[in-house]
gemmi code that builds the backbone of each chain (N, CA, C; Angstrom):
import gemmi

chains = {
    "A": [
        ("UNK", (-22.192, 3.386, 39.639), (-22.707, 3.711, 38.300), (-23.138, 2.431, 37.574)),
        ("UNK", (-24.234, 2.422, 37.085), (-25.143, 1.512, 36.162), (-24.161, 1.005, 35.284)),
        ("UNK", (-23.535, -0.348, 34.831), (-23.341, -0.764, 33.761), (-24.005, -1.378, 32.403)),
        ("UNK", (-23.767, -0.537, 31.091), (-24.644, -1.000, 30.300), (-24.218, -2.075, 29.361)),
        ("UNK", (-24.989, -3.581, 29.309), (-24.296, -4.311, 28.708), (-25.371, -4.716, 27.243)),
        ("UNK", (-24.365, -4.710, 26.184), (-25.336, -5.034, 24.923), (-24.723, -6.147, 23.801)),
        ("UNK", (-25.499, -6.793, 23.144), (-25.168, -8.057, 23.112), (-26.263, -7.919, 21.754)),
        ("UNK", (-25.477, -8.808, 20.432), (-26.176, -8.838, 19.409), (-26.302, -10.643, 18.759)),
        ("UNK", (-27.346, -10.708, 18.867), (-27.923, -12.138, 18.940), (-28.067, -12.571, 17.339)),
        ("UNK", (-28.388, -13.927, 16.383), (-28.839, -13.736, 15.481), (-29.551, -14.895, 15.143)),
        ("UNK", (-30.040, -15.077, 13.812), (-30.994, -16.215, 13.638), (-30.405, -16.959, 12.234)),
        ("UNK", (-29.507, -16.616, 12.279), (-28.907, -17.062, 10.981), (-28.444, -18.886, 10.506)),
        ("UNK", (-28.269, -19.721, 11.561), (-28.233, -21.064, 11.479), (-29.903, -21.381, 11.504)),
        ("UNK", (-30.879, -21.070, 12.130), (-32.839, -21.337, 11.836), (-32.782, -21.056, 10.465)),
        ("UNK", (-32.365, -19.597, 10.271), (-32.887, -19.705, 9.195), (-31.992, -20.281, 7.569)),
        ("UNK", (-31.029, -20.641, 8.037), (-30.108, -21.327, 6.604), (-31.001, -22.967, 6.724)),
        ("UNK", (-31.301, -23.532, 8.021), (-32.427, -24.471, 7.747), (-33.094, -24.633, 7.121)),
        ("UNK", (-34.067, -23.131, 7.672), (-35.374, -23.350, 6.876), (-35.045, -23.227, 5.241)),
        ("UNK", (-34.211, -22.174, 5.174), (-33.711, -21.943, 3.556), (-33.085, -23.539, 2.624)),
        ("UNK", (-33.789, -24.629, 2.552), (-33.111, -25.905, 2.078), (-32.233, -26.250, 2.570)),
        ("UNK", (-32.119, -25.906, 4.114), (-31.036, -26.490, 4.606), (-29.327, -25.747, 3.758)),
        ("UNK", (-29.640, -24.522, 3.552), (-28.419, -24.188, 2.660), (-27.262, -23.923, 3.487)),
        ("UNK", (-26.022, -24.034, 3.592), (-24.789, -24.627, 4.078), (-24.260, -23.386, 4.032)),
        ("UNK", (-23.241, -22.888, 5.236), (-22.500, -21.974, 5.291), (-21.519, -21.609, 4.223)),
        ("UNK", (-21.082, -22.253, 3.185), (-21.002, -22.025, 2.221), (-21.708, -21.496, 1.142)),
        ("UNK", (-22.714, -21.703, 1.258), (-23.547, -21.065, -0.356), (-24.218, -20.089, 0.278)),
        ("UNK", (-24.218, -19.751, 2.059), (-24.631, -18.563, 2.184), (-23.888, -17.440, 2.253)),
        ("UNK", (-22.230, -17.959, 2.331), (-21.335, -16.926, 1.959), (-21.024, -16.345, 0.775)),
        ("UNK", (-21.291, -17.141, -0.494), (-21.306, -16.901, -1.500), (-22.270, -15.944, -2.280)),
        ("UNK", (-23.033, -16.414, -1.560), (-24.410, -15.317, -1.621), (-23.959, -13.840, -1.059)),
        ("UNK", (-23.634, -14.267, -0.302), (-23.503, -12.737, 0.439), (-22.149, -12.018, 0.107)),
        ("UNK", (-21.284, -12.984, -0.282), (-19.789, -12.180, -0.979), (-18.901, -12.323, -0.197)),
        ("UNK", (-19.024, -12.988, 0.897), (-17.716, -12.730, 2.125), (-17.254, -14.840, 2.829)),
        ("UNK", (-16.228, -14.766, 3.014), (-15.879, -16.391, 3.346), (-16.622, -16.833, 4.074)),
        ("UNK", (-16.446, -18.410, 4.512), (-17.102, -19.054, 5.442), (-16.507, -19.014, 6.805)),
        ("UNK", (-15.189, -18.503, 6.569), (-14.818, -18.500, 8.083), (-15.918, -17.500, 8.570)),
        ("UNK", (-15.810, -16.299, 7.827), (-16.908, -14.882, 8.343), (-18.084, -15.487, 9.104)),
        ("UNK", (-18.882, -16.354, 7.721), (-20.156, -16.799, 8.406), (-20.427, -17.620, 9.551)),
        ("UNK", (-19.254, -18.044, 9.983), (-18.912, -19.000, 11.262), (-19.190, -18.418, 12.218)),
        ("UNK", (-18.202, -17.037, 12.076), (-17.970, -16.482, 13.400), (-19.419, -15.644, 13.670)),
        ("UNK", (-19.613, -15.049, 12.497), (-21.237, -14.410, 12.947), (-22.282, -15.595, 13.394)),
        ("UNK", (-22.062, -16.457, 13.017), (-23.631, -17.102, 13.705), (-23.002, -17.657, 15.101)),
        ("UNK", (-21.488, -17.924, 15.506), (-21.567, -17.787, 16.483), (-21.529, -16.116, 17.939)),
        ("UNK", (-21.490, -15.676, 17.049), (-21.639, -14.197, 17.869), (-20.413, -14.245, 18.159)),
        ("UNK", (-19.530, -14.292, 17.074), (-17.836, -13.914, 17.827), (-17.578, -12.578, 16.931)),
        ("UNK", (-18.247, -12.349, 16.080), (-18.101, -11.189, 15.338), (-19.466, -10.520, 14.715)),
        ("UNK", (-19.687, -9.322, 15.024), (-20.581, -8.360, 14.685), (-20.351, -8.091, 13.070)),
        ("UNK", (-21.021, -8.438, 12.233), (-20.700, -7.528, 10.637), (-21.277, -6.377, 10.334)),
        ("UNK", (-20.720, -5.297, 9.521), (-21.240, -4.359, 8.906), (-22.380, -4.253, 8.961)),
        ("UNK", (-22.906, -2.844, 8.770), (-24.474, -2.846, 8.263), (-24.711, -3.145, 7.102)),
        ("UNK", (-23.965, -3.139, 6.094), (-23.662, -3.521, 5.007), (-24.005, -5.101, 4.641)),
        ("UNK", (-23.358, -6.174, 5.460), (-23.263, -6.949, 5.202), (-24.573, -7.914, 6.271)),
        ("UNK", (-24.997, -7.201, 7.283), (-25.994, -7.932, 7.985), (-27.018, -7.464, 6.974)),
        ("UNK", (-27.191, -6.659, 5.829), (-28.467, -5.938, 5.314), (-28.336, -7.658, 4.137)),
        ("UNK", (-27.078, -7.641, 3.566), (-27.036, -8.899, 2.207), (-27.280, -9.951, 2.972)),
        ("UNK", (-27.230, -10.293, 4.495), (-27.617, -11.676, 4.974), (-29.137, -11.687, 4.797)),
        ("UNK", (-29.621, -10.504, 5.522), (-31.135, -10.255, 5.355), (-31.491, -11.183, 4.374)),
        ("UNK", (-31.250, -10.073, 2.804), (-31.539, -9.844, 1.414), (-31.160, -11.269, 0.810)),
        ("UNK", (-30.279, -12.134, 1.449), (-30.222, -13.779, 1.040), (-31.085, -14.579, 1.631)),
        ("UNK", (-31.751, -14.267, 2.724), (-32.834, -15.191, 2.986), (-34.126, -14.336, 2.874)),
        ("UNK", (-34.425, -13.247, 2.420), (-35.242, -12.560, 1.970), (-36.460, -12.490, 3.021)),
        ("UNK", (-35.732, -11.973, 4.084), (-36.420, -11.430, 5.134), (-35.998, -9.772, 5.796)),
        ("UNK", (-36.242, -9.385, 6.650), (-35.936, -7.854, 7.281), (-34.974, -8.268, 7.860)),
        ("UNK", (-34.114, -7.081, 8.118), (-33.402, -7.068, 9.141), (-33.056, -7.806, 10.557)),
        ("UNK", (-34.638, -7.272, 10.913), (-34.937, -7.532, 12.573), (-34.893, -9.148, 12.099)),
        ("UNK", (-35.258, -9.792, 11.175), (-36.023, -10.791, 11.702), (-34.480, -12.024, 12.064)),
        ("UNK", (-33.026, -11.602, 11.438), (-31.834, -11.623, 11.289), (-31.022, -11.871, 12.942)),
        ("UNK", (-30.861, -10.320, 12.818), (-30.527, -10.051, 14.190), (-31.501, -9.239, 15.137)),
        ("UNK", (-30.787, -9.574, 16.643), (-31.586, -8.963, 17.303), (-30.739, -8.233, 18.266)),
        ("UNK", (-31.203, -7.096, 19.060), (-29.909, -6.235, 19.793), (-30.616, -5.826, 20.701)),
        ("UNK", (-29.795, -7.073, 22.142), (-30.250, -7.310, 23.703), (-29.386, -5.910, 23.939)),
        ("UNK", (-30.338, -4.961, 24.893), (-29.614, -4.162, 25.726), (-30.072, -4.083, 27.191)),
        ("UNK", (-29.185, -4.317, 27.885), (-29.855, -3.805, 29.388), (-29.102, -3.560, 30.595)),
        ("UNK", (-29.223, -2.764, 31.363), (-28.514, -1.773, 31.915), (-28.474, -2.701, 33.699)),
        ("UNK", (-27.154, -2.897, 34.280), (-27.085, -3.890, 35.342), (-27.191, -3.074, 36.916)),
    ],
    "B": [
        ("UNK", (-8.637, -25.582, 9.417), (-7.270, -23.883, 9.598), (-8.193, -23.120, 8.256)),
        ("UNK", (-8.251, -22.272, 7.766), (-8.831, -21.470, 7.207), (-7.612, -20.736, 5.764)),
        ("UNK", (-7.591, -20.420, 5.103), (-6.435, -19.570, 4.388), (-5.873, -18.898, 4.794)),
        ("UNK", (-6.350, -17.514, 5.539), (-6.023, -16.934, 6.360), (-4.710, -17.329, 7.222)),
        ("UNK", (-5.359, -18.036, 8.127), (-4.943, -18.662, 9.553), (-3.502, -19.478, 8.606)),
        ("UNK", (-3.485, -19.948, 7.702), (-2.533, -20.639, 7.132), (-1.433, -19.895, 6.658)),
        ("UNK", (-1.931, -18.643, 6.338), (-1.187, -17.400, 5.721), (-0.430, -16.942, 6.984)),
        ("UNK", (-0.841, -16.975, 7.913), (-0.476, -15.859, 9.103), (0.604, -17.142, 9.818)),
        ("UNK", (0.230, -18.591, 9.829), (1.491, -19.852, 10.700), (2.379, -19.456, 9.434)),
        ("UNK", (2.148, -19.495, 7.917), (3.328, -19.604, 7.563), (4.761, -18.342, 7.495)),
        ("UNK", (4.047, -16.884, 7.868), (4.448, -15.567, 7.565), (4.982, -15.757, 9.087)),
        ("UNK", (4.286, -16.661, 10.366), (5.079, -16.430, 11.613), (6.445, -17.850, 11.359)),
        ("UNK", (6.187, -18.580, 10.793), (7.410, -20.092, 10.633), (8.570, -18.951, 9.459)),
        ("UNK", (8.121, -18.558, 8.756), (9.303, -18.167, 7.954), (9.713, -16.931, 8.862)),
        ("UNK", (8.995, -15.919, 10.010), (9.797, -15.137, 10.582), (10.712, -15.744, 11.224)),
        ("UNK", (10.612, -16.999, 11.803), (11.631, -17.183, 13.072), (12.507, -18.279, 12.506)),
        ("UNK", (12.149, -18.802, 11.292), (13.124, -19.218, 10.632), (14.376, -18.118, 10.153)),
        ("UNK", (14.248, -17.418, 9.345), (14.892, -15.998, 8.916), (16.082, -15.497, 10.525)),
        ("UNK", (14.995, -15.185, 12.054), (15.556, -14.508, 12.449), (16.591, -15.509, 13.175)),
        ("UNK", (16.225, -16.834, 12.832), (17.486, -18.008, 13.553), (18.501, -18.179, 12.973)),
        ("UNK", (18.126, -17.860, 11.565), (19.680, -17.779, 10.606), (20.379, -16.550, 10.667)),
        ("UNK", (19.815, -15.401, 11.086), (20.301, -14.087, 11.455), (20.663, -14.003, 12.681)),
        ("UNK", (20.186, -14.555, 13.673), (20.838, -14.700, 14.887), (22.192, -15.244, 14.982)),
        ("UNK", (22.217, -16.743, 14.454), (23.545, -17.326, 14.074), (24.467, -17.062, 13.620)),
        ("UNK", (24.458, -16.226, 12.129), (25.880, -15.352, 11.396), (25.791, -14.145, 12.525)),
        ("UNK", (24.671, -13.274, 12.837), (24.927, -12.232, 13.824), (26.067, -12.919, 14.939)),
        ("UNK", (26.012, -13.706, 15.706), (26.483, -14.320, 16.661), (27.871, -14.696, 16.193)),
        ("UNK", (28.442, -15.434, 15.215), (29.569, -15.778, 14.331), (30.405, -14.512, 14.497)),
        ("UNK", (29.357, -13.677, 13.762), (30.397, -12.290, 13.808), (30.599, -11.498, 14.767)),
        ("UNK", (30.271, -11.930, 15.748), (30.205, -11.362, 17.209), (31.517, -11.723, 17.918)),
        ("UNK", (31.740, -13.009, 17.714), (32.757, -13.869, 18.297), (34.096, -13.456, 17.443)),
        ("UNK", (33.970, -13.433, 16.032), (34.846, -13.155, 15.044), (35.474, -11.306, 15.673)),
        ("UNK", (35.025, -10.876, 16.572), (35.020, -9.457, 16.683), (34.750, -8.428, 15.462)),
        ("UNK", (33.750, -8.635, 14.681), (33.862, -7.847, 13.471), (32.622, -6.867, 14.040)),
        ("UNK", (32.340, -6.412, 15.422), (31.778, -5.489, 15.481), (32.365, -4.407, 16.603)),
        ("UNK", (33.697, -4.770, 16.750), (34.269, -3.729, 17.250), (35.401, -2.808, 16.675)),
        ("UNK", (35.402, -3.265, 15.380), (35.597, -2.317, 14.552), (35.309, -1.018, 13.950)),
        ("UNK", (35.689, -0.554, 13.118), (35.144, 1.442, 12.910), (33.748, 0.996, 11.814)),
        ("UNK", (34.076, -0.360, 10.699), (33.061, -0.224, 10.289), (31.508, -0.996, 10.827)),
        ("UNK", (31.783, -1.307, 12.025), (30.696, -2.188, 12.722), (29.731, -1.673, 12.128)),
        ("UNK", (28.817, -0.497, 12.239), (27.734, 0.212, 11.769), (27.388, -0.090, 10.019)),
        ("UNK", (28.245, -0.120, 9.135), (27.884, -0.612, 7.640), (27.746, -1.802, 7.630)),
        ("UNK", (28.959, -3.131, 8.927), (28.052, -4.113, 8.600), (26.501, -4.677, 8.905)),
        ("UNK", (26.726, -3.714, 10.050), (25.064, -3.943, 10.742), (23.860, -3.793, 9.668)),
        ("UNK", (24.249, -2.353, 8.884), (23.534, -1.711, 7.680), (22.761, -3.390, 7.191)),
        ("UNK", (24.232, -3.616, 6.533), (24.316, -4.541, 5.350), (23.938, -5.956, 5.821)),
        ("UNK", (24.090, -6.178, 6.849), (23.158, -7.435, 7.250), (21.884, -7.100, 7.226)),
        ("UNK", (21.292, -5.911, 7.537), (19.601, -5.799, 7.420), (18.845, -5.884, 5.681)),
        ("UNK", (20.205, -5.671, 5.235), (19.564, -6.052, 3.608), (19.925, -7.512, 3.199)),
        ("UNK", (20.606, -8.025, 3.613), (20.380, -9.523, 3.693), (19.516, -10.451, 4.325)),
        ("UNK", (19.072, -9.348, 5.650), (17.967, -10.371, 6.714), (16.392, -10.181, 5.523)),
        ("UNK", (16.489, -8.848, 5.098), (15.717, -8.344, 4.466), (15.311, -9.439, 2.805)),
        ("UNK", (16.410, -9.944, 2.293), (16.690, -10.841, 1.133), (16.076, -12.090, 1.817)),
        ("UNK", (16.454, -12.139, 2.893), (15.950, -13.530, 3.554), (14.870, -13.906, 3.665)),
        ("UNK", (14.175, -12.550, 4.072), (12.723, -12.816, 4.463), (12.231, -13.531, 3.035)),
        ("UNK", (12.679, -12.613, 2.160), (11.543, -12.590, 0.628), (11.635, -14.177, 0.622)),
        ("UNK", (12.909, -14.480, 0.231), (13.190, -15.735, -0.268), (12.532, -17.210, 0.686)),
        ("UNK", (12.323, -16.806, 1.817), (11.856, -18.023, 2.795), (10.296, -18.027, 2.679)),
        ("UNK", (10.113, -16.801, 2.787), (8.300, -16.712, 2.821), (8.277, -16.833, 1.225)),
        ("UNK", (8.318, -16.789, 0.353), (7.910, -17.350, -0.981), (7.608, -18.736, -0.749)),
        ("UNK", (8.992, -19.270, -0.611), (9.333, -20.335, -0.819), (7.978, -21.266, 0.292)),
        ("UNK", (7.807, -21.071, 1.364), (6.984, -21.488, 2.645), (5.651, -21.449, 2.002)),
        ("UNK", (5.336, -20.557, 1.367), (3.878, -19.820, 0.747), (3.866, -21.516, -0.183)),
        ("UNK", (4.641, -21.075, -1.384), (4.112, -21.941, -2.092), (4.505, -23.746, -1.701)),
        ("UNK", (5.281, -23.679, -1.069), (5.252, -25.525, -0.100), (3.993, -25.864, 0.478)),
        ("UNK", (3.327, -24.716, 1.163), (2.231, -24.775, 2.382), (1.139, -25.289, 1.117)),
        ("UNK", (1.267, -24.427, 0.213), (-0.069, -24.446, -0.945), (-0.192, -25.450, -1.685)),
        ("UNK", (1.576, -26.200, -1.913), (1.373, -27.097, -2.550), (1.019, -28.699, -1.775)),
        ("UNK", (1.664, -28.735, -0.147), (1.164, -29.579, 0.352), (-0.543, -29.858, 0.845)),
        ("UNK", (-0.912, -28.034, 0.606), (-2.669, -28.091, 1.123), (-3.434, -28.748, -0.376)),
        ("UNK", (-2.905, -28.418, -1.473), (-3.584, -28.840, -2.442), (-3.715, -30.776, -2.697)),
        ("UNK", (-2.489, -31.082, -1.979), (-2.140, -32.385, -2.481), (-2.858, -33.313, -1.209)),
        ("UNK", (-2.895, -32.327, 0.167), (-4.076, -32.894, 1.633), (-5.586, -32.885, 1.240)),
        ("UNK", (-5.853, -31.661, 0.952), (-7.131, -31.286, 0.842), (-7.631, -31.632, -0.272)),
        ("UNK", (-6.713, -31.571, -1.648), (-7.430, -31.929, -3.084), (-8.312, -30.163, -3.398)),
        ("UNK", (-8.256, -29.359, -2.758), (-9.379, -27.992, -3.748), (-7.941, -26.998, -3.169)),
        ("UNK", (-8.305, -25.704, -4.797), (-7.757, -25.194, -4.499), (-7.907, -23.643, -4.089)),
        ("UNK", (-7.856, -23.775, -3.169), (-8.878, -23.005, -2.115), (-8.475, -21.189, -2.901)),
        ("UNK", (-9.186, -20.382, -3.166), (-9.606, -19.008, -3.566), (-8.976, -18.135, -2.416)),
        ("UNK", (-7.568, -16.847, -2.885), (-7.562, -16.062, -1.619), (-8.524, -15.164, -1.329)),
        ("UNK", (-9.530, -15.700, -0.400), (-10.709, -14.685, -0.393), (-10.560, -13.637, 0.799)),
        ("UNK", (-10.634, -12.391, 1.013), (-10.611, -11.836, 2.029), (-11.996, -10.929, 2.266)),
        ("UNK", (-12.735, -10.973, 3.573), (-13.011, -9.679, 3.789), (-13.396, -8.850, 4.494)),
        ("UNK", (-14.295, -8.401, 5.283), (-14.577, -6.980, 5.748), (-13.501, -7.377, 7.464)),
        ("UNK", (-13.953, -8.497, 7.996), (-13.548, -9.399, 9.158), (-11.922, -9.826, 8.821)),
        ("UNK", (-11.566, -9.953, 7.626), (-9.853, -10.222, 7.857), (-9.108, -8.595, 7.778)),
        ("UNK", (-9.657, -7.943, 6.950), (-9.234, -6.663, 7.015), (-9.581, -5.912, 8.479)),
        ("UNK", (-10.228, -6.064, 9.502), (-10.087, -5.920, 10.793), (-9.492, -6.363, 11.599)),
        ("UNK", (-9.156, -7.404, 11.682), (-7.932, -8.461, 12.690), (-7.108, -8.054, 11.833)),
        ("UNK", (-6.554, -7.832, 10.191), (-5.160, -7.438, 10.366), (-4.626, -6.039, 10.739)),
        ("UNK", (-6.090, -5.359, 10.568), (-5.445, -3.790, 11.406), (-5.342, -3.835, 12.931)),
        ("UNK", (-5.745, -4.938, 13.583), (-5.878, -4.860, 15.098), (-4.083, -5.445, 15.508)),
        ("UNK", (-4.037, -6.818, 14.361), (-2.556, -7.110, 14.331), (-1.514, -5.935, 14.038)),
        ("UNK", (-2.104, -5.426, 13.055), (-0.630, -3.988, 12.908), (-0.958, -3.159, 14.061)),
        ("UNK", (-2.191, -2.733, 14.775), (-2.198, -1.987, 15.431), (-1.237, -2.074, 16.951)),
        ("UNK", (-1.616, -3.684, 17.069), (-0.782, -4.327, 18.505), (0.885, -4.104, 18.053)),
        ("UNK", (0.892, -4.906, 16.627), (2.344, -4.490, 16.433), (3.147, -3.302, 16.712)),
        ("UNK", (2.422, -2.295, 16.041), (3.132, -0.933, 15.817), (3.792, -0.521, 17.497)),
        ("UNK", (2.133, -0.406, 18.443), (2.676, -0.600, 19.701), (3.512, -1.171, 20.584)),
        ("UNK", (3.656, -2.245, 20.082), (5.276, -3.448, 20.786), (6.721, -2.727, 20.421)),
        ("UNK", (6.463, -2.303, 18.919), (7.501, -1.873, 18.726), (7.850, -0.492, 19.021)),
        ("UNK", (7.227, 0.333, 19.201), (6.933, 1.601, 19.732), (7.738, 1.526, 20.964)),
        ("UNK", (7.065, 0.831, 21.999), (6.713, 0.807, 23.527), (8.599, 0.168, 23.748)),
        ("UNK", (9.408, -0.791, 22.572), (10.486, -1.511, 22.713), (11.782, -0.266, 22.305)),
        ("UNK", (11.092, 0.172, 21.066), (12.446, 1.510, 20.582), (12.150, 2.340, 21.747)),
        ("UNK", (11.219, 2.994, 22.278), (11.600, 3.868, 23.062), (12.015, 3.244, 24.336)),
        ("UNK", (11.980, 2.461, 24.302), (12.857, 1.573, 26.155), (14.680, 1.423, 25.294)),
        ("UNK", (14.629, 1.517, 24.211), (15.755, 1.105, 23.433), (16.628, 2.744, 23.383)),
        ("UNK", (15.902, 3.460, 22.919), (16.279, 4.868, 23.378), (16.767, 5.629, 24.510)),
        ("UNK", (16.157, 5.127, 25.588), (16.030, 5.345, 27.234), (17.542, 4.539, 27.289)),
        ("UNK", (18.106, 3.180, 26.961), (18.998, 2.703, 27.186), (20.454, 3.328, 26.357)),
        ("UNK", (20.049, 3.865, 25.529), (20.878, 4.537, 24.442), (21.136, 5.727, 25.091)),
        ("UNK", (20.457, 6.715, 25.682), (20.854, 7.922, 26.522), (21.393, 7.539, 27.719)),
        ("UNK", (21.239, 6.681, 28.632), (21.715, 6.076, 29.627), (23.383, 5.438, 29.531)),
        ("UNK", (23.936, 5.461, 28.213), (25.303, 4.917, 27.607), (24.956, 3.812, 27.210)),
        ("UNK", (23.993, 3.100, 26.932), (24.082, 1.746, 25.887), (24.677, 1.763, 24.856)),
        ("UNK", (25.963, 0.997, 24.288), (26.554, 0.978, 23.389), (25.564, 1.074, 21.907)),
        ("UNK", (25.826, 2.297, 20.867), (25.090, 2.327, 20.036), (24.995, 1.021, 19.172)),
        ("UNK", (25.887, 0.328, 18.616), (25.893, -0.637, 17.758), (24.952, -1.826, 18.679)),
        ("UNK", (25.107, -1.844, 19.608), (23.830, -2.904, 20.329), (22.272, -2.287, 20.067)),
        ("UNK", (22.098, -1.352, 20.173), (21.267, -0.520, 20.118), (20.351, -0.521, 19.171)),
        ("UNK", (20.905, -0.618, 18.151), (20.557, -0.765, 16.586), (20.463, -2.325, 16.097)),
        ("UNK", (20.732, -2.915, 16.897), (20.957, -4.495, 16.882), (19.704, -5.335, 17.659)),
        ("UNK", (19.544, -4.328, 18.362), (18.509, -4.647, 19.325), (17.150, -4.078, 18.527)),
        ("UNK", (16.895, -2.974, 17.824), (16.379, -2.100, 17.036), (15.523, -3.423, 16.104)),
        ("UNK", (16.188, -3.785, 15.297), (16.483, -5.024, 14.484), (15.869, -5.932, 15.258)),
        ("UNK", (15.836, -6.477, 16.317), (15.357, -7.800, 16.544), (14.378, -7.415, 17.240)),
        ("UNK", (13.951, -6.214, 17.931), (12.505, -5.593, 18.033), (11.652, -5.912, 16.763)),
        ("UNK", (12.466, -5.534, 16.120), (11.388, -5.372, 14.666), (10.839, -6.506, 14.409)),
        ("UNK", (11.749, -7.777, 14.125), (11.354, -9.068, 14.304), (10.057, -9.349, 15.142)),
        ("UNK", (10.187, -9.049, 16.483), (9.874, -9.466, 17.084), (8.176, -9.186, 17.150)),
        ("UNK", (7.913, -8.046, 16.717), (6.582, -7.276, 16.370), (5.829, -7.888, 15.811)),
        ("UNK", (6.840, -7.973, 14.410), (5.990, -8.847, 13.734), (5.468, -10.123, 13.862)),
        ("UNK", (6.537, -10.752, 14.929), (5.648, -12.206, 15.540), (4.563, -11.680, 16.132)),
        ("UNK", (4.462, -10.964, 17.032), (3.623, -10.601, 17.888), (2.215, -10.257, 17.267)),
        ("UNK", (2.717, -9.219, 15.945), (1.160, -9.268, 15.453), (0.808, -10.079, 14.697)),
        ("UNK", (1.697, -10.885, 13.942), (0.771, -12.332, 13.622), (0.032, -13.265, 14.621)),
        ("UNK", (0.340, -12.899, 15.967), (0.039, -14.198, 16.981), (-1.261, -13.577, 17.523)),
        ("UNK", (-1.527, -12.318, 17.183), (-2.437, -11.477, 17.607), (-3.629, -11.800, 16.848)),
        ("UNK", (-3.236, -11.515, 15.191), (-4.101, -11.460, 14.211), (-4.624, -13.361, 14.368)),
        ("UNK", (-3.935, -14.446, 14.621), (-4.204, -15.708, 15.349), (-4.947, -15.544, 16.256)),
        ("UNK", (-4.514, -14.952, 16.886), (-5.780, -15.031, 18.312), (-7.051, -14.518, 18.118)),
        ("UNK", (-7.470, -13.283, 17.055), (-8.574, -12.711, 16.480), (-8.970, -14.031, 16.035)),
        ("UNK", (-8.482, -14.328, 15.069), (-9.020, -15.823, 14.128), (-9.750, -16.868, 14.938)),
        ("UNK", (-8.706, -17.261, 15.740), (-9.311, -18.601, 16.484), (-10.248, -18.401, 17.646)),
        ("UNK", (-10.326, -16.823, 18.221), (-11.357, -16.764, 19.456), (-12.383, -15.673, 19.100)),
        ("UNK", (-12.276, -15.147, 18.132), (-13.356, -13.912, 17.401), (-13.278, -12.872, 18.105)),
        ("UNK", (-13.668, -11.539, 16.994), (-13.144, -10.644, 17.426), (-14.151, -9.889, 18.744)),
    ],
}
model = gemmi.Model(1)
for chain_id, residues in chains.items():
    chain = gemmi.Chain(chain_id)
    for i, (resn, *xyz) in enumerate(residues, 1):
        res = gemmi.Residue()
        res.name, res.seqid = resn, gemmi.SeqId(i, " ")
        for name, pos in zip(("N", "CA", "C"), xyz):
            atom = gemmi.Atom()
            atom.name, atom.element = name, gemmi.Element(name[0])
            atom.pos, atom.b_iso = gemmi.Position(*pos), 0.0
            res.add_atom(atom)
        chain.add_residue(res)
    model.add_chain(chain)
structure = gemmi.Structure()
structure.add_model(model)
structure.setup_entities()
């Protein structure tokens, strides 16, 4: 039987760059949740809410997609 | 280390502090034979409201040492912020817990129908409980430091 493996990627250290270089700090603040949080999401150790991947969006004032991205593919 | 992560070393240092001083008078009175007596069972009671006094008084006390030595290392004084991500590792920690202790009373039960002396039983009951709670702090640690 096919194993399906899926994996959620993100762009969130490019784009705190491009954003003035703004610091995992003032993007947590922005978004309402600690910096440990924002750690672990940009390293992909933790998936957040839809909730809260929508306010990462909405702080660098881009879509969704352009945020995260969600690898699926079947082995 | 994070607040968190600081919250959870000091809630596991004041458990095993607590259960080393409870081990010790437990042990005292072991030797003293004061549990083969009729009232063995009230003192057992009555030590769990003292282990219970213990806890409060050590983890206060640990809380605010930890806070006052982080303020006087670090210089800021760091905000208890929690959220969507600590409220998940600590339900994964109670969740592992509940199970340790679950999976320990009923092996504790099994030994209790088998003729395990009840007053051990309940003694053992007791240091299960302890023991959980290390377990799911070391858990809710391991969420922290390797993601969930």
């Amino acid at each position: 039987m096919a194993k399906a493996k899926h994996n959620v990627s993100n762009e969130i250290r490019r784009l705190r760059f491009n954003a003035d270089e703004m610091t995992q700090k003032q993007l947590a603040e922005k978004v309402g949740i600690t910096r440990q949080t924002i750690v672990a999401i940009e390293k992909a150790h933790y998936s957040p809410s839809l909730e809260v991947a929508f306010l990462i969006a909405r702080a660098f004032e881009v879509p969704l997609d352009k945020v995260f991205t969600f690898e699926f593919r079947e082995d | 280390m994070s607040s968190q992560e600081r919250t959870i070393v000091v809630s596991l240092i004041s458990a095993l502090i607590c259960f080393a001083i409870y081990l010790y008078y437990m042990n005292d009175m072991y030797i003293a034979g004061d549990f083969s007596g009729a009232g063995a069972g009230a003192l057992l009671g009555q030590s769990v409201f003292y282990l219970i006094g213990l806890s409060i008084i050590v983890s206060i006390l640990a809380s605010i040492l930890v806070a006052i030595v982080n303020a006087a290392v670090t210089g800021e004084n760091e905000k208890d912020l929690s959220d969507e991500r600590d409220k998940v590792i600590s339900l994964r920690g109670l969740q592992v817990s509940f199970i340790f202790f679950a999976s320990c009373y009923i092996s504790n039960m099994f030994a209790l129908a088998w003729g395990q002396n009840t007053i051990f039983t309940i003694f053992l009951t007791i240091c299960f409980m302890f023991a959980s709670s290390v377990v799911g702090d070391l858990v809710k640690l391991y969420f922290y430091r390797r993601g969930l």
